[in-house]
C-alpha positions in Angstrom: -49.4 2.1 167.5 -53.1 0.9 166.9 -55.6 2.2 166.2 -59.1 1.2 167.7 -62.3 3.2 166.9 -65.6 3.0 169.7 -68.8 3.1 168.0 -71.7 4.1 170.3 -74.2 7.0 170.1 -74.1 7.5 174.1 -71.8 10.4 174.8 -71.3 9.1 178.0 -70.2 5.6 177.2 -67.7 7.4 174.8 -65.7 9.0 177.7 -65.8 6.4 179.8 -63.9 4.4 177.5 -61.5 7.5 176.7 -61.2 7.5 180.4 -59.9 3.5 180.5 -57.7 3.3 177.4 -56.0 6.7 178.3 -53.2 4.8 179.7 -52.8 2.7 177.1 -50.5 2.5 174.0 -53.8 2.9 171.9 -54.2 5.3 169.3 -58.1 6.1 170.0 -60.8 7.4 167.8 -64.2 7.5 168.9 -68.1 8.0 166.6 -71.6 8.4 167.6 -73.2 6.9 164.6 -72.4 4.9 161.4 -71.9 7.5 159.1 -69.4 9.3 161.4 -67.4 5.8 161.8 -67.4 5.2 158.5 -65.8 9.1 158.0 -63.2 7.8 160.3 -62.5 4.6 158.5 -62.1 6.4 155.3 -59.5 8.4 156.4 -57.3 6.3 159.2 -56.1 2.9 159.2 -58.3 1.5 162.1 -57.0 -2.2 163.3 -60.1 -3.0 165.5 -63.7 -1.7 165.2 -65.7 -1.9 168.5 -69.7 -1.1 168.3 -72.9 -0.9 169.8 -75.5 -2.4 167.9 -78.6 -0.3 169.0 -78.0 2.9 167.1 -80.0 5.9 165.3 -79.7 6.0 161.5 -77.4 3.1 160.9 -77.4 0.3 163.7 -74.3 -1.7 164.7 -75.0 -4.7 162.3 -75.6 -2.8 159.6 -72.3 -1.0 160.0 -70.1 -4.1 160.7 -71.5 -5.4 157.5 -70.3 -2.7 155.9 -66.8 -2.6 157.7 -66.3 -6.1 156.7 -66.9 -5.6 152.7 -65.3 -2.3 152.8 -62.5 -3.2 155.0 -62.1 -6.9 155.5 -58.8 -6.8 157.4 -60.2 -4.9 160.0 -61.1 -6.8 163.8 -64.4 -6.3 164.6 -66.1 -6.8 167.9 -69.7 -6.0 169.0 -70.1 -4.3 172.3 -73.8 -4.5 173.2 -76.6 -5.2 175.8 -77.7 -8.6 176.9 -81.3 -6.8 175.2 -79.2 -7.4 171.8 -78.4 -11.0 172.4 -80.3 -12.0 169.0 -79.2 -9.8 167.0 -75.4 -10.2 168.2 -76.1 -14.1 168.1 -76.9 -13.1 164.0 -74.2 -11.2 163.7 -71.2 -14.0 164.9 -73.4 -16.7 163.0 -73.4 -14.7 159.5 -69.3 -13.4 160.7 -70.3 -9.9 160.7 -68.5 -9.7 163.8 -65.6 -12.3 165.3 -66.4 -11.7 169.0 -68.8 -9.8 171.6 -68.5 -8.4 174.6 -72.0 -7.5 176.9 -72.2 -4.3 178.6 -72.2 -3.8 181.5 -68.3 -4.7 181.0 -65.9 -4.8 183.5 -62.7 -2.5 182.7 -59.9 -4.8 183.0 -62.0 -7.5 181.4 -62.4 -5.4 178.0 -59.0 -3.9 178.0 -57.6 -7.8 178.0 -59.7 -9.1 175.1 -58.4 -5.7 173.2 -55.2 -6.8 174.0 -55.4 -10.9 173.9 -56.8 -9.7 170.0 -53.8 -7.5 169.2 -51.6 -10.7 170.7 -52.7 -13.7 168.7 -53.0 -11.3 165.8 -49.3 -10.8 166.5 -48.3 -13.7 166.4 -50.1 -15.1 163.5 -48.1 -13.2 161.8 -45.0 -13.9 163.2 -41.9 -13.2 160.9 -41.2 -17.1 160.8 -45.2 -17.8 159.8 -44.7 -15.3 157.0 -41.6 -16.3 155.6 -42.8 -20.0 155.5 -46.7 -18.6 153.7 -44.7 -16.2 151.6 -43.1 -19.1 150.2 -46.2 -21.5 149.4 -46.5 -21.0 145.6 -50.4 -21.1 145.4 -52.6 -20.8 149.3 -55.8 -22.8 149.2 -59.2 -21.3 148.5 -62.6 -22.1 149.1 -64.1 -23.1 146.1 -67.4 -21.0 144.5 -70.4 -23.5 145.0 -69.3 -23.7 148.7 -69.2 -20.2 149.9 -72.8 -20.4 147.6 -74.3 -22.6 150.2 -73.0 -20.7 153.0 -74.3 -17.4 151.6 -77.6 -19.0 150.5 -77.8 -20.1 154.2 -76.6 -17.0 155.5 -79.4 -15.1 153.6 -82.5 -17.4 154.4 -83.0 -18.5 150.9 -85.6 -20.9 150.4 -84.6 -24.4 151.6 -85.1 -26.3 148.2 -82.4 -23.9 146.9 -80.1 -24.6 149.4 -80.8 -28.3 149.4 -80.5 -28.6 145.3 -77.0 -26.3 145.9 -76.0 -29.2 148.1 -76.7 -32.1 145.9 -74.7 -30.9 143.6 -71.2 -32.0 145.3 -71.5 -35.4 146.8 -68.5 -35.4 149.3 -71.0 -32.7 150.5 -73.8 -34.8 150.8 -71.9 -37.8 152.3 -70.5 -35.6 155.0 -74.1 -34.5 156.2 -75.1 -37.9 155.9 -72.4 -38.8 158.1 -73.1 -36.7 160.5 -77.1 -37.1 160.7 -76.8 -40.5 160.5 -73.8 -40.9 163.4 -74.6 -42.3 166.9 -74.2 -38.8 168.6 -77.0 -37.6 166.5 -78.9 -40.8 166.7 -81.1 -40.5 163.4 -81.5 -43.0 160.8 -81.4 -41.6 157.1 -80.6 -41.5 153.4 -82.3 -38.7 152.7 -80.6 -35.2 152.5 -84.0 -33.3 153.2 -84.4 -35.2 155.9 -81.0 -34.9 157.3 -81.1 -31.0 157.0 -84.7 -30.6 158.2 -82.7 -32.6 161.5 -79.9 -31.0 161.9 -80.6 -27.5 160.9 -79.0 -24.9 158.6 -76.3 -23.3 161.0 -74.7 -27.3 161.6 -75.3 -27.7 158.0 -73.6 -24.5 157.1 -71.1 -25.6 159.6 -70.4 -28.8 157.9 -70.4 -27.4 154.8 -67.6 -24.7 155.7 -65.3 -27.9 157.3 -66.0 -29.9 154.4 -64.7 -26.8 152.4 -61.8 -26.5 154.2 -60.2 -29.6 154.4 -61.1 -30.1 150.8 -59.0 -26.8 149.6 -56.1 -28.3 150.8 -56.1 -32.1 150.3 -55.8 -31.6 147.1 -52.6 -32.4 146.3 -51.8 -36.4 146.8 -52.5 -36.9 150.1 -53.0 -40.8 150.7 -56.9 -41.4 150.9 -56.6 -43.7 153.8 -54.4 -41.1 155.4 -57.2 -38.2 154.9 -59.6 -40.8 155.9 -57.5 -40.8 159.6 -57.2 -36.8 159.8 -61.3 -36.6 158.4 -62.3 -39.1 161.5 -60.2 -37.5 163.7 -61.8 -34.4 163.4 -65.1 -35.6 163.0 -64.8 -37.4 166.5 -62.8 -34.5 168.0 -66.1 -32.6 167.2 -68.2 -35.1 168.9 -66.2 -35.4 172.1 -66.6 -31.2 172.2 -69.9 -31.6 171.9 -70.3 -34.8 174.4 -68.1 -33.0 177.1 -70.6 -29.7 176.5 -73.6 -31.6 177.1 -72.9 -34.6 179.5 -69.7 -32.8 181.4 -70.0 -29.5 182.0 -74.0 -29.7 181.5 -74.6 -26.6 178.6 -75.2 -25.9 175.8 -72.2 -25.1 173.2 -72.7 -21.3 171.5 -73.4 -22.5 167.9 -70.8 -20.3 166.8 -68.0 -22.8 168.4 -70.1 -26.0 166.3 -66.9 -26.3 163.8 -64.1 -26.0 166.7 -63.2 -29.6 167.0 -63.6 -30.5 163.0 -61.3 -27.8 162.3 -58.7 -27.8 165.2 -56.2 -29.8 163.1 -56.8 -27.9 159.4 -52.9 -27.4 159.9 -51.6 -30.8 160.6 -54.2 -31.2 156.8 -51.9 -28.4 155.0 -48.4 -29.4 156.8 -49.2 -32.8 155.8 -50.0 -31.7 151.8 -47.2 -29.9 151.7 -44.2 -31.9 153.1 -45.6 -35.7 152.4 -42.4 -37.7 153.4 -40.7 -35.3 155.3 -44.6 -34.9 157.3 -44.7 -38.5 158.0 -41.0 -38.7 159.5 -42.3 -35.4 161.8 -45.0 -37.7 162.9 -42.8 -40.9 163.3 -40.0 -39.0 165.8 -42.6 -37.7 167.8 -44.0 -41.0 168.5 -41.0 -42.8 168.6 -39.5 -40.4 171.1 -42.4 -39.4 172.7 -42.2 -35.9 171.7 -45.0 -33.4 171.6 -46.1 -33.1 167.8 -45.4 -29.0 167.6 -42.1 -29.2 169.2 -41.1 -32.0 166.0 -42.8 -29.7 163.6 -41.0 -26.5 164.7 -37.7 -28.3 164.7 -38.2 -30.3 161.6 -40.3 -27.7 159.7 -39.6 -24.2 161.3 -43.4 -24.1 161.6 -46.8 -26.0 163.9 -49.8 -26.8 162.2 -51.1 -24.8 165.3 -49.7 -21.8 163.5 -50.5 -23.0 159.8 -54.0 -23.4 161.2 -54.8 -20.4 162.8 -53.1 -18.2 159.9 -55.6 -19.9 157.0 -58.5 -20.0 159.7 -58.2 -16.0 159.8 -57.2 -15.8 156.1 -60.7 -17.6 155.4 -62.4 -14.8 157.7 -63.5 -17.4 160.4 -64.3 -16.3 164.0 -62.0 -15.5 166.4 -62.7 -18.7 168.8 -62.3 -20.8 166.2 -59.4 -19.1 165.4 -58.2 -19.5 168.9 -59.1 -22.9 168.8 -56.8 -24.3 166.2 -53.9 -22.1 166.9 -53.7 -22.9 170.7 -55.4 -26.4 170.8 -51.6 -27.8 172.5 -51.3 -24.8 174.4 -54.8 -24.5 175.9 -53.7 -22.5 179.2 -51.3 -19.7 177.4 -52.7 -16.5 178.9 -53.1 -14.9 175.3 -56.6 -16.9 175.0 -59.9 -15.4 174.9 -62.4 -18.1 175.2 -60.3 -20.5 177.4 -62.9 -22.6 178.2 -63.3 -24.0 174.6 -60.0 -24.2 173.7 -59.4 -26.1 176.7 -62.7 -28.5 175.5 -61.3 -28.8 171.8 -57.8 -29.7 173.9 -59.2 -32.9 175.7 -61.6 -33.4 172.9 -58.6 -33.5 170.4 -56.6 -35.7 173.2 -59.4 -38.0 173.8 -60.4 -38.5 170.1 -57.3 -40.6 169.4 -57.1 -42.8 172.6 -60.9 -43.5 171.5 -60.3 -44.9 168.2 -56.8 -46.4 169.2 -54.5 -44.3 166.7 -51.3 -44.1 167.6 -50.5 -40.1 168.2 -48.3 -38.1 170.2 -50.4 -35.5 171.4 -50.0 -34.4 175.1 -52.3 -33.8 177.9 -52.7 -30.9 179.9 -53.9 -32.1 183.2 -54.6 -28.7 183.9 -57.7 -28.6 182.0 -59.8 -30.4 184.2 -59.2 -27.9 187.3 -59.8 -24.9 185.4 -62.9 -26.6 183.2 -63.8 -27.9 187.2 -63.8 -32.0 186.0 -62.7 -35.1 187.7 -60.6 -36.7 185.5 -61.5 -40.2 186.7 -65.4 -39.3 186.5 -64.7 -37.9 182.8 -62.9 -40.8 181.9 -65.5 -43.1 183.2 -68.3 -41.0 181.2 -66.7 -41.2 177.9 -66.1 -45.0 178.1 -69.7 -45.3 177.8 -70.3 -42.9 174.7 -70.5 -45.1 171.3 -68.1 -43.3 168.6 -68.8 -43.5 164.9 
């Protein structure tokens, strides 16, 4: 059974959510400050952490910070006013917390997210997923100077730190530069001051973790001009989320979600390290037959980069949509997602990306995406024709 703890110093809040998960196969524990949660912590095996963030003594971020270093395995979601929305904003941006949910809820809303969480957890770590991980000699890592960027980010340090961190690693610096200098973003630059002073330290830091990730597992002979295809891919895929944000559905993308599209395919990156020849005949059947890509991949390989991807994506302690978005980009209406709407974004994004740039690919479309995401095909179609890619 699992076990969720509620985190709010309102008494009454408290046993109203007694009152809604008394039905359920829960195994509830409930504290009206930090201290007392982390007294509960101590001594059960929580799974999920739910909290308010406006609390006496010990507020919710500072607790969630603590339940993350203390106890890194457990979910944790913040459950706060739309008062809060900077704070909680800080909190999914430094990965304090993987998801929030505004009060005033509405029951069966919360009680699905509790149980969409439990559910993709699940099946992450599905027998099969684990048998195939268990087997990998050595998993990838993010390397130290990295996770020193992001942490120098993360704590405000002083921007001629963070930019001297950056120099250090070129591929770092050429990614940035990429990205500043691509048509989407429209700016004209060889300078790396420049370039973060226009695109800001949470795209930066973004960049920076997808740059990461891909490199910790393209280490291993991996063609160039193959990673060059997979690197565009995702860099595009990015842009199309982005374009279909702004020009199609007309606002603005939660910068949390910055990094769906550039890491929606981190599993194809792995798969691809990991078989070589036996990775490029999965890709050859699917085109040839005109087979979806995860259906060859399950029968070939007993595993999806869908799955691969969403298992390392936890692993590195990413957010939940993110998460989400790389382990049900072919699947973007299965009724286990959370933040449909952008997986269904990262799914035509991801679709779009190769017809743009005329790669051969089997990946299928989802025509149901445009109904629920409320977009003409045609129109959409029309719209992107226009867009210059880089």
């Amino acid at each position: 059974m699992k076990k969720i703890l509620f985190v709010d110093d309102e008494e009454q809040i408290l046993k109203t959510i007694i009152r809604l998960f008394r039905t359920t196969d829960y195994d509830l524990y409930t504290a009206m400050d930090g201290e007392k949660a982390l007294e509960v912590l101590a001594r059960e095996d929580i799974d999920l952490i739910i909290s308010d963030m406006r609390m006496p003594y010990m507020d919710g971020y500072e607790l969630l910070y603590k339940v993350k270093t203390l106890y890194p395995k457990i979910a944790r979601i913040i459950l706060s006013g739309y008062a809060d929305e900077k704070i909680i904003f800080k909190a999914i941006q430094k990965n304090i917390a993987k998801m929030y949910i505004f009060k005033p809820w509405e029951d069966e809303t919360l009680l699905n997210i509790v149980n969409q969480v439990f559910a993709v957890e699940e099946i992450i770590n599905d027998e099969r997923v684990m048998t195939y991980i268990n087997n990998i000699e050595e998993l990838p890592i993010i390397k130290a100077n990295y996770r020193k960027i992001v942490s120098l980010i993360q704590e405000d340090a002083d921007i001629k730190d963070i930019t001297n961190e950056i120099e250090i690693d070129h591929q770092i610096v050429l990614k940035i530069l990429h990205v500043a200098n691509s048509a989407y973003c429209g700016v004209e630059t060889k300078s790396v001051d420049d370039a973060i002073s226009y695109l800001g330290l949470h795209d930066v830091s973004n960049i920076v973790i997808s740059t990461s990730v891909i490199d910790a597992i393209s280490y291993n002979g991996i063609a160039e001009s193959d990673m060059d295809i997979l690197w565009r891919h995702a860099f595009i895929t990015n842009q199309l989320v982005n374009f279909i944000y702004d020009n199609i559905l007309r606002k603005k993308i939660n910068q949390v979600h910055n990094t769906a599209g550039l890491l929606h395919d981190v599993g194809r990156v792995f798969l691809f390290n990991s078989f070589k020849e036996k990775y490029a005949e999965v890709y050859q059947k699917s085109l040839k037959e005109a087979l979806d890509i995860g259906e060859v991949e399950r029968d070939m390989l007993g595993i999806t980069h869908e799955e691969v991807g969403g298992y390392l994506l936890k692993r590195w302690d990413l957010p939940h949509s993110i998460v989400e978005a790389a382990f049900f980009h072919h699947r973007p209406m299965d009724d286990r997602i959370i933040d449909k709407e952008l997986v269904c974004v990262v799914h035509l994004a991801d679709y779009y990306s190769w017809k743009v740039t005329n790669e051969k690919n089997a990946t299928k479309l989802i025509e149901e995406v445009f109904e629920y995401l409320n977009i003409n095909k045609s129109m959409f179609e029309e719209e992107l024709g226009k867009i210059k890619i880089d």
